[in-house]
N, C-alpha and C positions, 0 to 999 in steps of 0.2 A: 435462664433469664438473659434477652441482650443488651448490649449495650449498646448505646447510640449516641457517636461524638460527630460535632459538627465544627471546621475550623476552617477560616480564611487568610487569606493570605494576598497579597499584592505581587502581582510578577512584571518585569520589565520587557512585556510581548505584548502583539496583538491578540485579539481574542480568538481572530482565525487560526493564526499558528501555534498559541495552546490547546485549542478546541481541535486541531489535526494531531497535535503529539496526543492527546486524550483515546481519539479515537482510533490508531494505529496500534491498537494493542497486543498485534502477534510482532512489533517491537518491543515489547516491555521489558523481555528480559536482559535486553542490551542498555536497559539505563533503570529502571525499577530491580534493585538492590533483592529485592525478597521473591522477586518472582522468576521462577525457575525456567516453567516451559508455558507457554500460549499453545493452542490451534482453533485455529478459529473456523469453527462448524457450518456455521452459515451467516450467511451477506442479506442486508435487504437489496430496494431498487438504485438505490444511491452506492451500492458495492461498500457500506458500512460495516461494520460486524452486527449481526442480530444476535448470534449464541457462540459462545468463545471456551472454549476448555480451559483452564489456568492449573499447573499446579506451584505449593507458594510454600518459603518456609515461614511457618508461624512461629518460628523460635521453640513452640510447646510441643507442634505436630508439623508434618508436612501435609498440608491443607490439598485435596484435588478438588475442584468444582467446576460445576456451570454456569456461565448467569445468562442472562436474556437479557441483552439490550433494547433500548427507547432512546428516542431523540427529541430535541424542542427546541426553540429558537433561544442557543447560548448554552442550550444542556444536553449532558449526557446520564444517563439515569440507566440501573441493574438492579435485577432482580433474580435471587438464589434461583436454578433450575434444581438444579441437584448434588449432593455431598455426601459421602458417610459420614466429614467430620465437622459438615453445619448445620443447623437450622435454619439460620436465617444468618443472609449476605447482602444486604441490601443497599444502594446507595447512590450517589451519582454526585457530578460535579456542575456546578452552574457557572459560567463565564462572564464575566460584563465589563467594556469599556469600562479604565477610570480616569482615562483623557492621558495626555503626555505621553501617549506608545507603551504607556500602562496598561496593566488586566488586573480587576478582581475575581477570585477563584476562591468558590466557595466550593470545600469536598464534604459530603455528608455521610455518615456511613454506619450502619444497623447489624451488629453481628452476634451469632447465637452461636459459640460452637457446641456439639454433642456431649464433649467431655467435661467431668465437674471439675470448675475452676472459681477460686474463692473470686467474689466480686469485684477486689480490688483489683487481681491481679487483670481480671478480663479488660478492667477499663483502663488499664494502664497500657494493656494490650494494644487496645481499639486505640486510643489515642495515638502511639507510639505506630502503627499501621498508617494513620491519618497524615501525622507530622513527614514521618517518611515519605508519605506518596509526595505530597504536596513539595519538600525538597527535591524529591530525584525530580520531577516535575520540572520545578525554575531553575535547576542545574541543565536538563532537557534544551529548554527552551530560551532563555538570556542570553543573548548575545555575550560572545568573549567570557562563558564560563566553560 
């Protein structure tokens, strides 16, 4: 069964230069805390990432996958390619001016892993995945942190 936790957050950046830390994610492991190694498979015509390899510790497993990248005006959105230890990875981050050199950052995120894990713990999981990103995130991104 997954879980699906959605959480926002106000960061002290523009939208462009969260929406660039977002998308540079063969950096991630240089400031996203849980994620070990990036490579990133393939680029679209914008030299984005389209399909990125991640592997991550999940604190339960060390997680390898795929996802397949989409883009939209303010978002970034993934969708699981391939795992042995997910079913489903889904999720993405929405950006919007909130005026004053402010950003709202909305991450949304859909997760199934393979292995049986009581419900609480899954969604204590997926939360605690959520909250992390979104910190290493404005830690990223704020000026003078």
């Amino acid at each position: 069964m997954s879980e699906s936790v959605t959480e926002r957050t106000v960061i002290a950046a523009s939208p462009s230069t969260i929406l660039d830390a977002i998308i540079a994610v063969d950096a991630y492991p240089q400031w996203q805390r849980d994620v070990k190694e990036v490579e990133v498979l393939e680029r679209d015509a914008q030299g984005r990432p389209a399909r990125a390899r991640f592997v991550v510790d999940a604190r339960i497993f060390t997680a390898t996958y795929v996802l397949r990248y989409s883009y939209g005006e303010g978002t970034v959105r993934w969708k699981l390619e391939s795992s042995d230890q997910l079913r489903a990875l889904d999720g993405g981050y929405t950006v919007t001016d909130a005026g004053d050199g402010q950003s709202t950052v909305v991450y949304e995120l859909i997760a199934d892993p393979t292995i049986s894990i009581p419900r609480f713990m899954r969604r204590a999981a997926a939360e605690k995945i959520v909250r992390s990103a979104l910190d290493n995130l404005r830690d990223r991104v704020e000026p003078g942190r």
